[in-house]
C-alpha atoms as a printed R data frame, in Angstrom:
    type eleno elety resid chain resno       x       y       z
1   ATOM     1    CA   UNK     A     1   5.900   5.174  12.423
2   ATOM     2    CA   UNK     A     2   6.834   8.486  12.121
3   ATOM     3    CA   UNK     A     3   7.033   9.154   8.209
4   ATOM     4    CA   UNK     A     4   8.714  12.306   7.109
5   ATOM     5    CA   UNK     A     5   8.753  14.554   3.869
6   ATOM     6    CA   UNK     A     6  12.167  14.582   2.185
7   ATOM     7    CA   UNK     A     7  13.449  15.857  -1.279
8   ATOM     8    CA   UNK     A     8  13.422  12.765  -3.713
9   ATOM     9    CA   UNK     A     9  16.659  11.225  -4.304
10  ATOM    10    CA   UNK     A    10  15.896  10.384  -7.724
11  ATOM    11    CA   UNK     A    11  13.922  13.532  -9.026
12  ATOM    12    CA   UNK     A    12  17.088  15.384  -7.977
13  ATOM    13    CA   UNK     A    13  15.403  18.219 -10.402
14  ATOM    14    CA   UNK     A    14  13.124  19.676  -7.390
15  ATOM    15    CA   UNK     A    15  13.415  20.938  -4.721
16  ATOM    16    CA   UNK     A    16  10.118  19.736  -3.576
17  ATOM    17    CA   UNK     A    17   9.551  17.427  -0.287
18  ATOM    18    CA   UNK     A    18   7.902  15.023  -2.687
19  ATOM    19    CA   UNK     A    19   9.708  11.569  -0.786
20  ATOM    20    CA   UNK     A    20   8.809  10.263   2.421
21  ATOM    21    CA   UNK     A    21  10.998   8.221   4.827
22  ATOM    22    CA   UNK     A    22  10.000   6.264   7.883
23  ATOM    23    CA   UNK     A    23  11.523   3.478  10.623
24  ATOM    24    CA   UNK     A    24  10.494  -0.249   8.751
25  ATOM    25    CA   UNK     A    25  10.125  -1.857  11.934
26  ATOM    26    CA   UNK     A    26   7.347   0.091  13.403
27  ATOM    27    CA   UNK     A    27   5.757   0.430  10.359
28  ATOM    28    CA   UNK     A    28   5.768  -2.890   9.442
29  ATOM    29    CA   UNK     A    29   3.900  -3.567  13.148
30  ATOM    30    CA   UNK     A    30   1.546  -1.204  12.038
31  ATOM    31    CA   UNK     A    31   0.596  -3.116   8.820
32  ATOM    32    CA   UNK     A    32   0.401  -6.489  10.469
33  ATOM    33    CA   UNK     A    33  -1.811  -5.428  12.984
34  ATOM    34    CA   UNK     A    34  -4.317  -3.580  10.506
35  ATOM    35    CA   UNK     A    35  -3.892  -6.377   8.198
36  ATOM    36    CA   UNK     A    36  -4.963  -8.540  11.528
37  ATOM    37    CA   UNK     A    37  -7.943  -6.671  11.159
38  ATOM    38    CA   UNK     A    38  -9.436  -7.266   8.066
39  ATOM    39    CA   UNK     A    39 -12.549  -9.487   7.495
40  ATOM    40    CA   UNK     A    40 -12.718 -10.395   4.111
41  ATOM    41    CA   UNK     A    41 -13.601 -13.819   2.708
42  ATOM    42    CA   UNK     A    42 -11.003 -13.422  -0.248
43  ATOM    43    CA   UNK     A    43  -8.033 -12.631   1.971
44  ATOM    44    CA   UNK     A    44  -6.276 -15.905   1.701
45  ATOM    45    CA   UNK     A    45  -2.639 -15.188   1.987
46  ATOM    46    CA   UNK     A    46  -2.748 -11.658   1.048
47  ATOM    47    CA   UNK     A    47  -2.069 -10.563   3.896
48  ATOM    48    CA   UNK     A    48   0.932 -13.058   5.176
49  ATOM    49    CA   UNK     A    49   2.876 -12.698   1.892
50  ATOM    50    CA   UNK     A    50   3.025  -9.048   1.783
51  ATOM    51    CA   UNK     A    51   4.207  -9.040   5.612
52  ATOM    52    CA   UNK     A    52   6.851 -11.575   4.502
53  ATOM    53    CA   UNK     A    53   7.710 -10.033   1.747
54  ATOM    54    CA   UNK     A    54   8.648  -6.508   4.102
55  ATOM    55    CA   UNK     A    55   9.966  -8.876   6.424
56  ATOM    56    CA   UNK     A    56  12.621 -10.667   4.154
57  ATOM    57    CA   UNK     A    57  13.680  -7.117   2.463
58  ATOM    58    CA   UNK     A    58  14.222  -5.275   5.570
59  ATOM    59    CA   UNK     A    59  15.729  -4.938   9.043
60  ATOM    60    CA   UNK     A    60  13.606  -3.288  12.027
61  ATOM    61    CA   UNK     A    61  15.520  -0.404  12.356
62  ATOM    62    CA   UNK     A    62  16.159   0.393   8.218
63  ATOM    63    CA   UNK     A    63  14.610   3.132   6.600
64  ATOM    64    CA   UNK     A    64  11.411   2.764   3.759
65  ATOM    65    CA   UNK     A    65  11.886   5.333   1.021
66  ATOM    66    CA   UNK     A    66   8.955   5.837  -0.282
67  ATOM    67    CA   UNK     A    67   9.563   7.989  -3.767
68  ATOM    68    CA   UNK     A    68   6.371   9.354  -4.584
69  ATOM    69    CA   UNK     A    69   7.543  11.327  -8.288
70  ATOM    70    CA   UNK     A    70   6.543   9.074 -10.507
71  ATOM    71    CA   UNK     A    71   2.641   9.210  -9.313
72  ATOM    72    CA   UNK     A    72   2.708  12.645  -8.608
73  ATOM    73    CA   UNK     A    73   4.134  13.378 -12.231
74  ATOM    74    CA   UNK     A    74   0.533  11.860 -13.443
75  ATOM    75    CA   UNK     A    75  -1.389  14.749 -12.080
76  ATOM    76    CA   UNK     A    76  -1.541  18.315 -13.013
77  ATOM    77    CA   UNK     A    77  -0.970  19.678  -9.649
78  ATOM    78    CA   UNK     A    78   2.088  20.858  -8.032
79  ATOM    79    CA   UNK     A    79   4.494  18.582  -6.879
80  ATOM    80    CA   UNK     A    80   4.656  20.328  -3.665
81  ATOM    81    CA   UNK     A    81   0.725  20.169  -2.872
82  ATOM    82    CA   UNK     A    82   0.944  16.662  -3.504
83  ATOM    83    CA   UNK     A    83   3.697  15.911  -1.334
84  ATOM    84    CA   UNK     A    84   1.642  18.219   1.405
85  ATOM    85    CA   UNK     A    85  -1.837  16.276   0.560
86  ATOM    86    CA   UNK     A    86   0.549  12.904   1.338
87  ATOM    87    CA   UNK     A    87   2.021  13.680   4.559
88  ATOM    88    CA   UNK     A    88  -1.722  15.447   5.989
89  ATOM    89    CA   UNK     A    89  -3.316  11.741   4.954
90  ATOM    90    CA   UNK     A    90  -0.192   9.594   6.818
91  ATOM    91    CA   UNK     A    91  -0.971  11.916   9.401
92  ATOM    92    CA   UNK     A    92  -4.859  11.026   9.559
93  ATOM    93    CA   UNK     A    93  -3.533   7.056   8.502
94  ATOM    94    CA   UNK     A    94  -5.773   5.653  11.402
95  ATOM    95    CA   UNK     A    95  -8.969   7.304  10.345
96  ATOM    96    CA   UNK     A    96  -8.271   6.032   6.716
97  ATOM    97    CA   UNK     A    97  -7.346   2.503   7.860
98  ATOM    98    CA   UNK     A    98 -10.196   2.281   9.621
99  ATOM    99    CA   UNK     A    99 -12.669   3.667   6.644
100 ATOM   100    CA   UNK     A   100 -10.797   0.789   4.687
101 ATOM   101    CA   UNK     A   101 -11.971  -2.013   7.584
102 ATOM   102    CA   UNK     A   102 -15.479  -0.775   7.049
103 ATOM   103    CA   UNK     A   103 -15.490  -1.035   3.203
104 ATOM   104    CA   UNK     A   104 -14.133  -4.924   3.739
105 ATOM   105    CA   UNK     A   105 -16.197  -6.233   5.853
106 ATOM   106    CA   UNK     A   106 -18.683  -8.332   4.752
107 ATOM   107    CA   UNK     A   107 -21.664  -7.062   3.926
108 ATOM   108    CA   UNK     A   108 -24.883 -10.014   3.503
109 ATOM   109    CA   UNK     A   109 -25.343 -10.840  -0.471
110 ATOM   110    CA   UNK     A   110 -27.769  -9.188  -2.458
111 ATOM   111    CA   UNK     A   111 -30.250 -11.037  -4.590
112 ATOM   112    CA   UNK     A   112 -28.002 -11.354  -7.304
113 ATOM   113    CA   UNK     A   113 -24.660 -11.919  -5.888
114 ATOM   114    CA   UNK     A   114 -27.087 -15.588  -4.594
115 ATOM   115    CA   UNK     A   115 -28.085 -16.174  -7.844
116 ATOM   116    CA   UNK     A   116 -24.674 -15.360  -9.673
117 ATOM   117    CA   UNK     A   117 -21.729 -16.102  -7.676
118 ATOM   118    CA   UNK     A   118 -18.943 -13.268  -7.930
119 ATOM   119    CA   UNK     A   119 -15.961 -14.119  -9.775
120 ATOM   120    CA   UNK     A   120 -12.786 -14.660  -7.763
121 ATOM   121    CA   UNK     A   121 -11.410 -11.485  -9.611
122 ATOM   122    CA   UNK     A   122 -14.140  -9.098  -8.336
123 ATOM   123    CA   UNK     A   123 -14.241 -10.314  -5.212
124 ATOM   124    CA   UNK     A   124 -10.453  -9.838  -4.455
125 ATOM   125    CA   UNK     A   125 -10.365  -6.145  -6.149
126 ATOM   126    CA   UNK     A   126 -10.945  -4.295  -2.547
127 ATOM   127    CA   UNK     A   127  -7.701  -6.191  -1.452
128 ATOM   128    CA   UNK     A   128  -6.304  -4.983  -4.367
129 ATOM   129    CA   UNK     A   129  -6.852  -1.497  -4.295
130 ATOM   130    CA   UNK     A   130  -5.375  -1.585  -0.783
131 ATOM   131    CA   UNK     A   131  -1.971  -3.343  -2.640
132 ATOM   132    CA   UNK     A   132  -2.417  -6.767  -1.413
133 ATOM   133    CA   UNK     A   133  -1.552  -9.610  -3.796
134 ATOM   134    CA   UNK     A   134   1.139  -8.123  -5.447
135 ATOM   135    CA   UNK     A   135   4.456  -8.195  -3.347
136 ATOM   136    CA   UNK     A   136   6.815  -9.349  -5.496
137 ATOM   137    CA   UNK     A   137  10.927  -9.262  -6.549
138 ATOM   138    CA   UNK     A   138   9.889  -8.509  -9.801
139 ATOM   139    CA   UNK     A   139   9.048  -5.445 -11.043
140 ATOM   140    CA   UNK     A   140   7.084  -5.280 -14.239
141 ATOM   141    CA   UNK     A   141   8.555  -8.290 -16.079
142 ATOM   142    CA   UNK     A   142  10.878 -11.374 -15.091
143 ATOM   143    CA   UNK     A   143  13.836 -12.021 -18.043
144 ATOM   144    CA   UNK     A   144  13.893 -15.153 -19.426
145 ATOM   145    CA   UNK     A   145  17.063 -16.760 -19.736
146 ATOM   146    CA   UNK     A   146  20.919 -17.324 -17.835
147 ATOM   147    CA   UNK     A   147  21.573 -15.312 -14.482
């Protein structure tokens, strides 16, 4: 995968390594197979549409940008921690994928998760977290009308 810290190309006002570029084709290999992975009984298609999405929107040997601003703007701390916080966790990315395996797998129903079946919702929000279920060409809101 190799990801590297670059200087944002649209928060052109510092000079912090706040961006992060990597090769789409092996990190797209990467995803499938950890997405091959997970045991989850809400999965569904999760997992194919995001890889199709990446799939249809990129070539093997493009470039993801990954502009990180945005988030880090939410948060008091530096910029430049952030951005060094980022890169140490890509670096560690197997330990973290495979802390996210553990906390999908299926774990046996407590007594009340028998009695009360868990909403579709609640039971997809791990998923979630990790970004499934929302690959998309729209961002935020879809115009109606003439294109």
């Amino acid at each position: 995968m190799d990801p590297r810290a670059r200087q944002s190309m649209i928060w052109d006002d510092t000079p912090d390594l706040i961006a992060v570029t990597a090769r789409c084709g092996p990190g797209i290999a990467r995803l499938d197979g950890f997405l091959g992975r997970i045991d989850h009984p809400g999965l569904g298609t999760m997992a194919e549409d995001a890889l199709r999405f990446l799939r249809s929107h990129t070539e093997p040997d493009h470039h993801f940008v990954l502009e990180c601003g945005e988030v880090f703007d939410m948060d008091d701390e530096p910029f430049a921690d952030q951005g060094r916080t980022l890169m140490a966790g890509l670096a560690d990315i197997d330990t973290e994928m495979e802390a996210a395996l553990v906390r999908l797998a299926p774990a046996k129903p407590n007594f009340w998760q028998r009695v009360f079946t868990p909403s579709q919702e609640s039971s997809e929000e791990p998923l979630r977290e990790l970004g499934l279920g929302y690959w998309s060409d729209t961002l935020y809101i879809e115009l109606d009308g003439p294109r």
